[in-house]
Gaussian input, Z-matrix of N, CA and C with variables (Angstrom, degrees):
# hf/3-21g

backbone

0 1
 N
 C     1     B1
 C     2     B2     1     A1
 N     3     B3     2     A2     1     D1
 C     4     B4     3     A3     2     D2
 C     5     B5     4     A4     3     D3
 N     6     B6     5     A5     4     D4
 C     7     B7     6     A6     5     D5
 C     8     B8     7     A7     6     D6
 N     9     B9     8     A8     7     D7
 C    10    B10     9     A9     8     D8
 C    11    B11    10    A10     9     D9
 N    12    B12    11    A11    10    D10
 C    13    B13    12    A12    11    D11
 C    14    B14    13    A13    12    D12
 N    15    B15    14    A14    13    D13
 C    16    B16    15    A15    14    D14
 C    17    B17    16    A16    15    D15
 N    18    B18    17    A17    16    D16
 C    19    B19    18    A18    17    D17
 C    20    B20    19    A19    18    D18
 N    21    B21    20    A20    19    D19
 C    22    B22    21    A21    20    D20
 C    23    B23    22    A22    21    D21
 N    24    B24    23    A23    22    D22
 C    25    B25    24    A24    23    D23
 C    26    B26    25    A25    24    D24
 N    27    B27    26    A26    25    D25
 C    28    B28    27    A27    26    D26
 C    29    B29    28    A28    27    D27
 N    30    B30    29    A29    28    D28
 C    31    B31    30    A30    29    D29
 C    32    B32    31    A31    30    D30
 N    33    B33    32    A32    31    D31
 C    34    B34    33    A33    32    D32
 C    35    B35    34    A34    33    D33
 N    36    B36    35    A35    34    D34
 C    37    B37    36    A36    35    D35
 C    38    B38    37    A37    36    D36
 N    39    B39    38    A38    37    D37
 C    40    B40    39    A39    38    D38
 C    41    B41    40    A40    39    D39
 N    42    B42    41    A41    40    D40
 C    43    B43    42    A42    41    D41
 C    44    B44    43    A43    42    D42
 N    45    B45    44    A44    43    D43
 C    46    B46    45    A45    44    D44
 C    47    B47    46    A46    45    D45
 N    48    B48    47    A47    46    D46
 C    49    B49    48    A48    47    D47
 C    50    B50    49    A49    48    D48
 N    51    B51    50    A50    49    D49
 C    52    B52    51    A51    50    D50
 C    53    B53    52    A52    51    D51
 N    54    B54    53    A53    52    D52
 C    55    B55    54    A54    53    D53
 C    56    B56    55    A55    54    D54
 N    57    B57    56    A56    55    D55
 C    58    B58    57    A57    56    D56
 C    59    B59    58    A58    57    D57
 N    60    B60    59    A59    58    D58
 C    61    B61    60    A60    59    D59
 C    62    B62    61    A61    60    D60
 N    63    B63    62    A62    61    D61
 C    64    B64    63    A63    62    D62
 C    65    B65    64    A64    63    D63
 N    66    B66    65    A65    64    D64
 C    67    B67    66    A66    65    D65
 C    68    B68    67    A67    66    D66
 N    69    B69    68    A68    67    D67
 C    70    B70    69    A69    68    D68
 C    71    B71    70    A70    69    D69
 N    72    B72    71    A71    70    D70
 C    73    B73    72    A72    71    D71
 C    74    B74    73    A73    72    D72
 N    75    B75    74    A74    73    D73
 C    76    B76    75    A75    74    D74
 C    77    B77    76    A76    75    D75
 N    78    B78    77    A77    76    D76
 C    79    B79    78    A78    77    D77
 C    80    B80    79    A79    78    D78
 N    81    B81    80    A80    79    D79
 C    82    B82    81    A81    80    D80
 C    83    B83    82    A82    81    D81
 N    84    B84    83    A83    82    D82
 C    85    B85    84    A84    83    D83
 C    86    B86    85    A85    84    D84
 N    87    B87    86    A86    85    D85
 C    88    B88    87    A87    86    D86
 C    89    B89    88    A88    87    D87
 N    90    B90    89    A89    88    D88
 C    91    B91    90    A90    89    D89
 C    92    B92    91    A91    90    D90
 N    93    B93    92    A92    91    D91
 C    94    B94    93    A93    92    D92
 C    95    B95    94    A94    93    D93
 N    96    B96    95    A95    94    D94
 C    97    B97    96    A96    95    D95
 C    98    B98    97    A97    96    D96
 N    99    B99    98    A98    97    D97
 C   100   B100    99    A99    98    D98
 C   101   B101   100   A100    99    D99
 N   102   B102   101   A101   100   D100
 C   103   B103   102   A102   101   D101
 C   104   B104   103   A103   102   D102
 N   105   B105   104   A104   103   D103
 C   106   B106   105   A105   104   D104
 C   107   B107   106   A106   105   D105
 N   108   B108   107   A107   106   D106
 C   109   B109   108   A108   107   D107
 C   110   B110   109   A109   108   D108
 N   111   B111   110   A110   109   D109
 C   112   B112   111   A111   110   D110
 C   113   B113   112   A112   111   D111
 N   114   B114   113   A113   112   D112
 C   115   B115   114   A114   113   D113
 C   116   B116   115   A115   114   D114
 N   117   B117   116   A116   115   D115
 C   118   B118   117   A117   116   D116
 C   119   B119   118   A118   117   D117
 N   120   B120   119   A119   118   D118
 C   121   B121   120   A120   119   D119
 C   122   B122   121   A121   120   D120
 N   123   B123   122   A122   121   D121
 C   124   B124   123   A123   122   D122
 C   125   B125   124   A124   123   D123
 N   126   B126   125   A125   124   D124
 C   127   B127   126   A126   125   D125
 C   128   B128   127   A127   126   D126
 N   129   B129   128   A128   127   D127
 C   130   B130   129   A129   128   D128
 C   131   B131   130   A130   129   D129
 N   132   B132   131   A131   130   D130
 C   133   B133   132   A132   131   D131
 C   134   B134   133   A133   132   D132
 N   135   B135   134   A134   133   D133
 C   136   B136   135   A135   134   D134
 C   137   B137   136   A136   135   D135
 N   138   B138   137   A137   136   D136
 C   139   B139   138   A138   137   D137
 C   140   B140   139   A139   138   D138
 N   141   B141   140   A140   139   D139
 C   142   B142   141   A141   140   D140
 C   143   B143   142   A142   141   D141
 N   144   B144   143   A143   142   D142
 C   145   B145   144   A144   143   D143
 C   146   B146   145   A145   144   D144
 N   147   B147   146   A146   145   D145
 C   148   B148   147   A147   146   D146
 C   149   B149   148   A148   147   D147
 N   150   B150   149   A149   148   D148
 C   151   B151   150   A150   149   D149
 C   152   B152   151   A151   150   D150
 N   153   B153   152   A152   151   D151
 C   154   B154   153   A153   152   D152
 C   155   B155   154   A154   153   D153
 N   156   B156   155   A155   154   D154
 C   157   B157   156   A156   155   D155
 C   158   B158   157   A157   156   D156
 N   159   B159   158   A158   157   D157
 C   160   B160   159   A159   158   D158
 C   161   B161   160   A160   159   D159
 N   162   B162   161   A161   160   D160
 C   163   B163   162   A162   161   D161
 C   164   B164   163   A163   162   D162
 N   165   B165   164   A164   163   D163
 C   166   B166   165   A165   164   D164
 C   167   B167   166   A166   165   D165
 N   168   B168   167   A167   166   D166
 C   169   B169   168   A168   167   D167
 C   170   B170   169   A169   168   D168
 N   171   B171   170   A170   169   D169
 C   172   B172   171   A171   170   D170
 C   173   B173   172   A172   171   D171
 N   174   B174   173   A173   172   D172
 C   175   B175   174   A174   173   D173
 C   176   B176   175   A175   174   D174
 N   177   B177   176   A176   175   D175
 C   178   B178   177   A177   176   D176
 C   179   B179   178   A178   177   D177
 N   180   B180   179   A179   178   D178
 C   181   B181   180   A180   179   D179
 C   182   B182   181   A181   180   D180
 N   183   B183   182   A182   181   D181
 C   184   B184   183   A183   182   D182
 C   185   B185   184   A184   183   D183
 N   186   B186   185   A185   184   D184
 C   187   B187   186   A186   185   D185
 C   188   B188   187   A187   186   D186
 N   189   B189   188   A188   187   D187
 C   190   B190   189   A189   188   D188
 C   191   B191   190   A190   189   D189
 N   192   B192   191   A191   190   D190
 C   193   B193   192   A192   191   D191
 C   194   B194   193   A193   192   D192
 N   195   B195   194   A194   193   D193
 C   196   B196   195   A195   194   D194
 C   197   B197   196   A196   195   D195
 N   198   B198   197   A197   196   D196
 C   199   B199   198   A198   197   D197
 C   200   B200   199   A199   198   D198
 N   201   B201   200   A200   199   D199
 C   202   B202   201   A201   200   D200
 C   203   B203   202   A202   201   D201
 N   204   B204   203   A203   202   D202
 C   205   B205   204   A204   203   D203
 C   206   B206   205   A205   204   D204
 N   207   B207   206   A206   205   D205
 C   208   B208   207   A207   206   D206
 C   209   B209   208   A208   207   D207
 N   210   B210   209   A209   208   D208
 C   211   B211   210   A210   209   D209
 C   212   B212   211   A211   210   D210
 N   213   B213   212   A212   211   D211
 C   214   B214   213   A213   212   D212
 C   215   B215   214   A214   213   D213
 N   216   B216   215   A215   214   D214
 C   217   B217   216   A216   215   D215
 C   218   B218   217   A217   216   D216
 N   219   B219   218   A218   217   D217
 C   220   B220   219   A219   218   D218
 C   221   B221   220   A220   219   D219
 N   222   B222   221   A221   220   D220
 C   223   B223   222   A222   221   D221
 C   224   B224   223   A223   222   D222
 N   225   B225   224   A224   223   D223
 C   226   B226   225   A225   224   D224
 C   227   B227   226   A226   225   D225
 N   228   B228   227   A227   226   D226
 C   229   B229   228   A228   227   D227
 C   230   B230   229   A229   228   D228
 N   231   B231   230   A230   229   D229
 C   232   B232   231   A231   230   D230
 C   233   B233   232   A232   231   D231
 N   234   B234   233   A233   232   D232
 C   235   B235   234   A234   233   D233
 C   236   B236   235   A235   234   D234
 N   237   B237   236   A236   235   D235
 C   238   B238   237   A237   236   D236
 C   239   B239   238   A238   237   D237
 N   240   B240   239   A239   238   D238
 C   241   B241   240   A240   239   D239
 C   242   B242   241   A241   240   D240
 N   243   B243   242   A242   241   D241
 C   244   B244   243   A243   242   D242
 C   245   B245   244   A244   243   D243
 N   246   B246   245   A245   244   D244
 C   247   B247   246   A246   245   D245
 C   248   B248   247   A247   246   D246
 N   249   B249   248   A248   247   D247
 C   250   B250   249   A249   248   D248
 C   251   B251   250   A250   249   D249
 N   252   B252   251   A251   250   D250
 C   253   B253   252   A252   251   D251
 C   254   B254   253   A253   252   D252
 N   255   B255   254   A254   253   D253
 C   256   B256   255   A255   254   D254
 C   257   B257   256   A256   255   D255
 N   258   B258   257   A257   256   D256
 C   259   B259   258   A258   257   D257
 C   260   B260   259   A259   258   D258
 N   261   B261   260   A260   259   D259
 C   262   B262   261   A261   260   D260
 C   263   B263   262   A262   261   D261
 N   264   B264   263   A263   262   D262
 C   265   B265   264   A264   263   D263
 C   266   B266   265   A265   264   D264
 N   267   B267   266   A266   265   D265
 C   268   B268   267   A267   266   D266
 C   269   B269   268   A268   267   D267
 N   270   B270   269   A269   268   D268
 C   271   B271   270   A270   269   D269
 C   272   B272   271   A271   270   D270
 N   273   B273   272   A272   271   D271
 C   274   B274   273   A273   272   D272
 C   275   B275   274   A274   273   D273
 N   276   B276   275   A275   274   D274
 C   277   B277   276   A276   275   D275
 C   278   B278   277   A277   276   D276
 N   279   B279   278   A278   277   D277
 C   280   B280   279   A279   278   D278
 C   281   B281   280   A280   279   D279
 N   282   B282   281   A281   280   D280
 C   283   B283   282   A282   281   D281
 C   284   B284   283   A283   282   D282
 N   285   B285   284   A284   283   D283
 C   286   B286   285   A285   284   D284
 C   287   B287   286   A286   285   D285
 N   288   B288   287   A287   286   D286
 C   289   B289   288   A288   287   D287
 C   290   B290   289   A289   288   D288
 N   291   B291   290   A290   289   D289
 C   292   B292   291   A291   290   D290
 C   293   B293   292   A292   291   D291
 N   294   B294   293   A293   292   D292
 C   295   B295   294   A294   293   D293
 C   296   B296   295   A295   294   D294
 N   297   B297   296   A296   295   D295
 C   298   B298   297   A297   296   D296
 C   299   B299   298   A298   297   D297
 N   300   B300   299   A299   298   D298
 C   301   B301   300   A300   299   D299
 C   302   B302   301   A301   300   D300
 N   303   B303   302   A302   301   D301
 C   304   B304   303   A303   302   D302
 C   305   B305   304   A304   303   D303
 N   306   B306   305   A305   304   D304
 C   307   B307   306   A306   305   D305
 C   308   B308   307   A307   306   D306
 N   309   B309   308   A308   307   D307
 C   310   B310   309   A309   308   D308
 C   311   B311   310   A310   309   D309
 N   312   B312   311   A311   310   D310
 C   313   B313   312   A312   311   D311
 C   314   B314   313   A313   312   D312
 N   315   B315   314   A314   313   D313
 C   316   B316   315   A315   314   D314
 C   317   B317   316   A316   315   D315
 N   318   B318   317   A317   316   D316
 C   319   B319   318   A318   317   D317
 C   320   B320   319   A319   318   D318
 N   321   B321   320   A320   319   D319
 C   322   B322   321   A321   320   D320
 C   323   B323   322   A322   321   D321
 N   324   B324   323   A323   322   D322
 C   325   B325   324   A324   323   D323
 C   326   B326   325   A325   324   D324

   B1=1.4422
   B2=1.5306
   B3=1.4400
   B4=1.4624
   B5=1.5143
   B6=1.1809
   B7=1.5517
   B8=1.7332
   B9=0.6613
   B10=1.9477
   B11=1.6313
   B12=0.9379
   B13=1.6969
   B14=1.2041
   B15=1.5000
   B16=1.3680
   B17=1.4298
   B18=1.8099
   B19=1.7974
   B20=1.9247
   B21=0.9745
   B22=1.1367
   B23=1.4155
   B24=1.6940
   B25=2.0260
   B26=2.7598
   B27=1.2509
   B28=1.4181
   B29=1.6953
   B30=1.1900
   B31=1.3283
   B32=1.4327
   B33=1.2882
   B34=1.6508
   B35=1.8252
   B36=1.2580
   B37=1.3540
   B38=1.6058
   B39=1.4240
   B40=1.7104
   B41=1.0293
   B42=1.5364
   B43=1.5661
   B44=1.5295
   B45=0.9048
   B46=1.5156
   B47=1.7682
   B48=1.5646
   B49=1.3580
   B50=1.3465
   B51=1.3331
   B52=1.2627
   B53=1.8650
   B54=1.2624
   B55=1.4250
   B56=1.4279
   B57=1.2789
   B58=1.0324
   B59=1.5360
   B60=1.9335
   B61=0.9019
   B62=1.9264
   B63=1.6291
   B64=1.9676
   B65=1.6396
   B66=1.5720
   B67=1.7369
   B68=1.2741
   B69=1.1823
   B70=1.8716
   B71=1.7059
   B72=0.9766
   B73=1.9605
   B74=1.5790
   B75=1.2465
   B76=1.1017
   B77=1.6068
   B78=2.0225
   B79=0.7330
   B80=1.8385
   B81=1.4239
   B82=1.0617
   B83=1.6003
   B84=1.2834
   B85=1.1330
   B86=1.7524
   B87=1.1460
   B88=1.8275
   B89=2.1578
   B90=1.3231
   B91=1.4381
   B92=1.3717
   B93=1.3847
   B94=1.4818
   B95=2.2336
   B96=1.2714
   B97=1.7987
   B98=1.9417
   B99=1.4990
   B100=1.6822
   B101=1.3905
   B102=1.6723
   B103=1.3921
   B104=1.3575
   B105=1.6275
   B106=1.5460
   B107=1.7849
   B108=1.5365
   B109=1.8035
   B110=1.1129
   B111=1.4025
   B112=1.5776
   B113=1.3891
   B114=1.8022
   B115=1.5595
   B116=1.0249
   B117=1.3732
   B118=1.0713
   B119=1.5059
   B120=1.0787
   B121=2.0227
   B122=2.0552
   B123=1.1545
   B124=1.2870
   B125=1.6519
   B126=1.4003
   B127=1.4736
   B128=1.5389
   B129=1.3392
   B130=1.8604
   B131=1.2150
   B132=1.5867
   B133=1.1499
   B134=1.8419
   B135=1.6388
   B136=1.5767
   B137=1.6384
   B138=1.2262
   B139=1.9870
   B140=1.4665
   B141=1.4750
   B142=1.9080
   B143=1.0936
   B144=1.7392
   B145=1.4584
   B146=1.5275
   B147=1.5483
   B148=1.5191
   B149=1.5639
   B150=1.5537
   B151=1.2805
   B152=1.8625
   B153=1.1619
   B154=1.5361
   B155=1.8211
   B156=2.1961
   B157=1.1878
   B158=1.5524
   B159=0.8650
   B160=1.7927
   B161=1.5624
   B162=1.2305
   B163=1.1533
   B164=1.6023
   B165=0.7581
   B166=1.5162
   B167=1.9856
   B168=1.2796
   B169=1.0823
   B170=2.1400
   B171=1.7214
   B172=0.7555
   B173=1.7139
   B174=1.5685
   B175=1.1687
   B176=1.8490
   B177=1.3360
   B178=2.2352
   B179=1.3065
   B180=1.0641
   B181=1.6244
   B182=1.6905
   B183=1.3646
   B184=1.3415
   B185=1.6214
   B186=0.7972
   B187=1.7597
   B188=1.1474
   B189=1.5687
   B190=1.5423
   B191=2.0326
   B192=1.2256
   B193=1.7508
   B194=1.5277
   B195=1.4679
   B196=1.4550
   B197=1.7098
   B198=1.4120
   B199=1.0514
   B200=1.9832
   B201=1.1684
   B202=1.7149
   B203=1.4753
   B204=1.5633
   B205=1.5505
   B206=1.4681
   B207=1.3313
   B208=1.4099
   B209=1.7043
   B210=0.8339
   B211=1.7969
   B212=1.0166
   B213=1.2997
   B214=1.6067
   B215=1.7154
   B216=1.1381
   B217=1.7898
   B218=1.4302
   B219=1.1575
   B220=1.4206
   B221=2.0790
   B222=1.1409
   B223=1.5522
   B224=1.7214
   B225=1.3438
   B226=1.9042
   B227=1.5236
   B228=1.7046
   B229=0.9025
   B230=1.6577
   B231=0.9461
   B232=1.6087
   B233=1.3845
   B234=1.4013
   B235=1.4174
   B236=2.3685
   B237=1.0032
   B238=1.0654
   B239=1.6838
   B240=0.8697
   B241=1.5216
   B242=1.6074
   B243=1.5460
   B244=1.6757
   B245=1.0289
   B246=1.7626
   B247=1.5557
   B248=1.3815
   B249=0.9612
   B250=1.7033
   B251=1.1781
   B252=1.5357
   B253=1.1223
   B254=1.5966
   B255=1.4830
   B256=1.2298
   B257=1.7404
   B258=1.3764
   B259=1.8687
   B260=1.2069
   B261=1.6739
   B262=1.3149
   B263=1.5638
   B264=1.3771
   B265=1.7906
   B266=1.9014
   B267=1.5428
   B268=1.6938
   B269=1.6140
   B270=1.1344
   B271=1.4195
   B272=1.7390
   B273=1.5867
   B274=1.7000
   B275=1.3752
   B276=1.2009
   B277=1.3735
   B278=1.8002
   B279=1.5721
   B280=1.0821
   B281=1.6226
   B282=1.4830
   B283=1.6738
   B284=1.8586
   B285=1.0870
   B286=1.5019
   B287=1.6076
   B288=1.3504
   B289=1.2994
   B290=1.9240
   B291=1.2482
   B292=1.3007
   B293=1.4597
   B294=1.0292
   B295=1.6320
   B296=1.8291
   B297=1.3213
   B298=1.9136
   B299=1.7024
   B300=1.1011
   B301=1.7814
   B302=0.9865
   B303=1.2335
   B304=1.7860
   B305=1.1602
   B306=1.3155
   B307=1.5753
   B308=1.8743
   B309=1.3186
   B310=1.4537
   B311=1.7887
   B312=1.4778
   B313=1.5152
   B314=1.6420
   B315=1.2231
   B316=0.9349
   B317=1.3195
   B318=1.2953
   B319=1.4675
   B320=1.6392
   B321=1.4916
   B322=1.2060
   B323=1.3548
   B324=1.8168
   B325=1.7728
   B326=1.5860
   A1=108.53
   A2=111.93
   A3=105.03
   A4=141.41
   A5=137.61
   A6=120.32
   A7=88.71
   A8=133.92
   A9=143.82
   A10=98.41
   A11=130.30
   A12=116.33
   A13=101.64
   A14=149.43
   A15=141.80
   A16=126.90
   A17=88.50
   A18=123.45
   A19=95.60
   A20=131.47
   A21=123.78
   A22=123.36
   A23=101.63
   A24=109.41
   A25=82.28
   A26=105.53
   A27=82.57
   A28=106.19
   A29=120.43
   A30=122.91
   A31=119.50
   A32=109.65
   A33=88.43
   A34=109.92
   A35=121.30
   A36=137.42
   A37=92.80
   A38=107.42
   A39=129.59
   A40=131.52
   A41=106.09
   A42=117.35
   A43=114.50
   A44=104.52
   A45=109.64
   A46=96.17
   A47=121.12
   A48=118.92
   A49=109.49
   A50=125.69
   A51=147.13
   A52=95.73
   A53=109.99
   A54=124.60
   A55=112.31
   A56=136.65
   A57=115.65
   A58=150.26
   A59=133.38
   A60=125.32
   A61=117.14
   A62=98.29
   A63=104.02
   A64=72.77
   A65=77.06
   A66=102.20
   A67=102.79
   A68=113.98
   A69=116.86
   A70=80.29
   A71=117.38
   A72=111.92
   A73=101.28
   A74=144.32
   A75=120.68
   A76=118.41
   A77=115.96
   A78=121.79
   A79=135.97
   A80=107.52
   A81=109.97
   A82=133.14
   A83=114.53
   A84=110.75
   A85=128.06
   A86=111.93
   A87=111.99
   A88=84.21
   A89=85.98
   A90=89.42
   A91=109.06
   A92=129.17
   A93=151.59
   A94=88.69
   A95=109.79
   A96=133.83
   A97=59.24
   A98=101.34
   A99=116.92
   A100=95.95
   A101=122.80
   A102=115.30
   A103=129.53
   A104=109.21
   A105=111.09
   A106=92.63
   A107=110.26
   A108=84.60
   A109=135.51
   A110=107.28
   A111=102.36
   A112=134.37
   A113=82.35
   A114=118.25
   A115=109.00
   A116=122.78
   A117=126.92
   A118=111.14
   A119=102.73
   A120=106.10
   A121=108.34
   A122=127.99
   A123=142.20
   A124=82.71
   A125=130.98
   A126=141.03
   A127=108.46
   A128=105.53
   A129=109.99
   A130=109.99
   A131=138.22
   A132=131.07
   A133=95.32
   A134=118.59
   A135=103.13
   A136=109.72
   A137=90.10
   A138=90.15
   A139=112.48
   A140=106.34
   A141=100.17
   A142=101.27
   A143=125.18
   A144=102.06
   A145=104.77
   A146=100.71
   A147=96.73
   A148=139.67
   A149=98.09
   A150=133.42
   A151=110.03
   A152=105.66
   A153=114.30
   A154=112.96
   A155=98.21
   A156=112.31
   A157=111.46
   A158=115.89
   A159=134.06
   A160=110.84
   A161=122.96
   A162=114.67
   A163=126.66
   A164=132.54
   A165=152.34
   A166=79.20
   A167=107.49
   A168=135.13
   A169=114.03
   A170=106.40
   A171=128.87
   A172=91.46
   A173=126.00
   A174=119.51
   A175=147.80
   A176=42.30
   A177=71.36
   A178=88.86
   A179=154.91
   A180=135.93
   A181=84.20
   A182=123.13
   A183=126.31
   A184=97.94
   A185=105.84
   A186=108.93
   A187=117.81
   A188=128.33
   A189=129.21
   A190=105.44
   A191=104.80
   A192=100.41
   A193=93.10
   A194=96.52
   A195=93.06
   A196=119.61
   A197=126.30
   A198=130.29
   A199=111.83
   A200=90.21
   A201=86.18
   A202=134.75
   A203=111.85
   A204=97.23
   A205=132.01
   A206=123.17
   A207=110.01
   A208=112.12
   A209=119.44
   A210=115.10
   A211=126.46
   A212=102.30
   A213=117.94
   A214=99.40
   A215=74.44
   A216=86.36
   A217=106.26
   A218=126.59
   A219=109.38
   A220=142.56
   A221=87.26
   A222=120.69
   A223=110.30
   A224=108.74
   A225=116.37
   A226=93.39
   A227=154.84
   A228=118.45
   A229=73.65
   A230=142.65
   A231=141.82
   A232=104.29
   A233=118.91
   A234=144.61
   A235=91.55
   A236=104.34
   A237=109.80
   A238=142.83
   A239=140.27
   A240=150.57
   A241=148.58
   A242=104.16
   A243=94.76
   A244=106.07
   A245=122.88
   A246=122.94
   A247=110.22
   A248=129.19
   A249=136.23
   A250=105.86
   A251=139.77
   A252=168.82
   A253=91.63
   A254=127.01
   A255=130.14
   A256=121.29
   A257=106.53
   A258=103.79
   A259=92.17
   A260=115.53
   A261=108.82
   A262=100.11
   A263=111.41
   A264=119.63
   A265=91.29
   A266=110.59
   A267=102.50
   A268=111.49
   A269=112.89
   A270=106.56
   A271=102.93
   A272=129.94
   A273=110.63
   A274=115.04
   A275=124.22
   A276=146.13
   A277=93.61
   A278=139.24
   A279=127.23
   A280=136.91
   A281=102.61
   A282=126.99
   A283=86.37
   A284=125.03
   A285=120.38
   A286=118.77
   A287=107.24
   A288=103.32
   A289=96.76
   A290=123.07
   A291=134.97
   A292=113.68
   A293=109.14
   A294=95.70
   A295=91.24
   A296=110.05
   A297=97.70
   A298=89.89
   A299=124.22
   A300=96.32
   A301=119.25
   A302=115.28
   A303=129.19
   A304=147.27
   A305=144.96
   A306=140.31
   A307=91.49
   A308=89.71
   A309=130.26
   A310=101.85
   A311=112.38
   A312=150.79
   A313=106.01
   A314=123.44
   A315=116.69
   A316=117.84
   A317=129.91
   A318=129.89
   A319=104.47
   A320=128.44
   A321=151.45
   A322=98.60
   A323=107.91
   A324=94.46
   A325=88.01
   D1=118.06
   D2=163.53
   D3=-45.98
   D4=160.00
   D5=-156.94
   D6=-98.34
   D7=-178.79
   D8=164.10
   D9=-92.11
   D10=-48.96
   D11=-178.39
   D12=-61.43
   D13=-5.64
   D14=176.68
   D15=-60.02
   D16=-44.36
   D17=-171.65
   D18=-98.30
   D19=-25.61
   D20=-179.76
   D21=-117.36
   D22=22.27
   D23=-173.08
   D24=-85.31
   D25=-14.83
   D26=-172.12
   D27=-85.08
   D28=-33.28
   D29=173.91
   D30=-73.60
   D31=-5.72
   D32=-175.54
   D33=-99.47
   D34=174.35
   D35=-156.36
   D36=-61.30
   D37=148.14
   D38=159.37
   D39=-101.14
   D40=-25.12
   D41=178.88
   D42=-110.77
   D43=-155.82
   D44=-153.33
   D45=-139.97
   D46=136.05
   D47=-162.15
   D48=-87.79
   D49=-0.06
   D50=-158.86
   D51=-96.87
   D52=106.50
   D53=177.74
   D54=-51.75
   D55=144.58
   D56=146.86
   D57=-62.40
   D58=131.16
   D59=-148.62
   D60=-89.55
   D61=128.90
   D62=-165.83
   D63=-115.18
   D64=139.17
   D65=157.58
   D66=-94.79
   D67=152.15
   D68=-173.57
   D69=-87.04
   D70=-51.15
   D71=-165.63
   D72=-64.00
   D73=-34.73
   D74=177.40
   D75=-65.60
   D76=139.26
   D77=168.15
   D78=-93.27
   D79=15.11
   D80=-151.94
   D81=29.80
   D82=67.83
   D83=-171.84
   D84=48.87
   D85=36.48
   D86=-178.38
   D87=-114.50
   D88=139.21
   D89=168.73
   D90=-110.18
   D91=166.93
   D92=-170.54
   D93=-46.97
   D94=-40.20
   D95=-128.59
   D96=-74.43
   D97=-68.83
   D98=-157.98
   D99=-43.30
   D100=-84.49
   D101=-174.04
   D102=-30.65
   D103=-25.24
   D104=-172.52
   D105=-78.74
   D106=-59.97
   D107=174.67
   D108=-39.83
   D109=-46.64
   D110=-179.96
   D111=-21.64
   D112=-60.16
   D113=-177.59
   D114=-45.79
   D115=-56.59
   D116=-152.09
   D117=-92.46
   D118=-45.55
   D119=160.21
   D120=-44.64
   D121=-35.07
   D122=-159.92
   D123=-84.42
   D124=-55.36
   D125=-155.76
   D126=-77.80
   D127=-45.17
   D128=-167.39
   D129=-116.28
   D130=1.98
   D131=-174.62
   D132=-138.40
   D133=-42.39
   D134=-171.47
   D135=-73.75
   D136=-29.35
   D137=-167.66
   D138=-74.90
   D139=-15.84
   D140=-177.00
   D141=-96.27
   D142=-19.13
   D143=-173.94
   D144=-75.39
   D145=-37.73
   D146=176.35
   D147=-51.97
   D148=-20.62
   D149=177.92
   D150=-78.21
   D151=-51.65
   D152=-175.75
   D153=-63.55
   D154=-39.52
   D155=178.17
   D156=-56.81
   D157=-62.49
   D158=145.02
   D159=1.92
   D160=-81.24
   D161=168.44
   D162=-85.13
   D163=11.77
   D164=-154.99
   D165=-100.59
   D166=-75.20
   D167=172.94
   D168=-23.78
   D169=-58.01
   D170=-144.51
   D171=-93.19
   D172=-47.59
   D173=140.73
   D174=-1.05
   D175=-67.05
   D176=-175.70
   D177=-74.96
   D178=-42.94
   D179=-137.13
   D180=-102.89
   D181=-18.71
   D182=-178.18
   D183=-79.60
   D184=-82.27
   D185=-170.18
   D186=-42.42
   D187=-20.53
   D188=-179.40
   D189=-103.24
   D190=12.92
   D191=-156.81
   D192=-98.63
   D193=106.36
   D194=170.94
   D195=-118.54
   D196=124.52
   D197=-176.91
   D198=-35.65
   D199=-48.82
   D200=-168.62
   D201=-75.13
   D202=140.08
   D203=-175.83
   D204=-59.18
   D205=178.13
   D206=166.71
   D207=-82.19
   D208=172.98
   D209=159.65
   D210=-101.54
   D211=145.68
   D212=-153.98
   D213=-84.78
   D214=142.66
   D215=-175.56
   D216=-136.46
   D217=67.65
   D218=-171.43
   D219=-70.67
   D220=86.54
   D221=165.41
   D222=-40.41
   D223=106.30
   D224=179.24
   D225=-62.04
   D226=45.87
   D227=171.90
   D228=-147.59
   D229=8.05
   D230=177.85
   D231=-121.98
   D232=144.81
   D233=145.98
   D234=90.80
   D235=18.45
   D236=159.88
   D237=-24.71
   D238=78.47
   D239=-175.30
   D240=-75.02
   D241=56.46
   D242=-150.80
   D243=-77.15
   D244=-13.46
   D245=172.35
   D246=-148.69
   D247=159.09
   D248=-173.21
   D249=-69.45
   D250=168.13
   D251=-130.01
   D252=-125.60
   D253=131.88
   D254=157.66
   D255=-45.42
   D256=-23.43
   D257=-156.66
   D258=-136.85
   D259=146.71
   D260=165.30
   D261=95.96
   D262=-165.17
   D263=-171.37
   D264=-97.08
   D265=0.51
   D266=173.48
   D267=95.26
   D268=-37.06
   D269=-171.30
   D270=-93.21
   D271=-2.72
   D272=164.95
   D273=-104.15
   D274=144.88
   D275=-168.69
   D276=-49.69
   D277=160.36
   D278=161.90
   D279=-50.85
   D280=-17.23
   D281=-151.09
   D282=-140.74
   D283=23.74
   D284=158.62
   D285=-32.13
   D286=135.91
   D287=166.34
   D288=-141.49
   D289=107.92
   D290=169.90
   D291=-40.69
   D292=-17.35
   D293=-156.25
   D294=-106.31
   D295=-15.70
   D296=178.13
   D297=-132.41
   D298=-35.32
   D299=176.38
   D300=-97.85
   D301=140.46
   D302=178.47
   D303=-91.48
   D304=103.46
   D305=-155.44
   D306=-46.73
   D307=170.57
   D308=157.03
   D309=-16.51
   D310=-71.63
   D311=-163.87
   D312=-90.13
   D313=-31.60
   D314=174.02
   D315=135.40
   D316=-178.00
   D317=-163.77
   D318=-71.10
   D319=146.54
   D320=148.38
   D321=-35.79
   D322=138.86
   D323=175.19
   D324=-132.85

């Protein structure tokens, strides 16, 4: 008769449940010198680019923002319908906005 640890030596555990042990006081080799760059790279160089990106960003969305819709051109391969919409009368998207997306037929007036 075969033993059961034979059929079950591939499934059972390899490791050991015992975490490995961190000293909170060890630094792995980072000195006070390192953390202070960090800091300071994180303070004078990450936050302005992020800051500059920010408006860089905020610009642009100005100079390209144009009130008006596009025109509807209706294309047989857009706004497509093989079944109605759960909410609503079925035919607007959940997150509708009338004034730039367009039914089937054409824009909401």
């Amino acid at each position: 008769m075969a033993s059961w640890t034979k059929f079950a030596r591939p499934f059972s555990r390899k490791y050991s449940t015992a975490g490995p042990k961190f000293n909170l006081n060890d630094t792995h080799g980072v000195t006070e010198q390192t953390q202070l760059m960090w800091k300071r790279l994180s303070y004078f160089v990450g936050f302005p680019v992020i800051l500059l990106a920010m408006v860089n960003s905020y610009l642009n969305h100005q100079a390209h923002h144009n009130d008006e819709r596009p025109e509807f051109v209706a294309y047989p391969h857009l706004r497509i319908r093989t079944k109605k919409f759960p909410w609503g009368d079925g035919n607007h998207s959940l997150f509708h906005n009338p004034k730039m997306n367009a039914l089937p037929d054409g824009y909401e007036e």
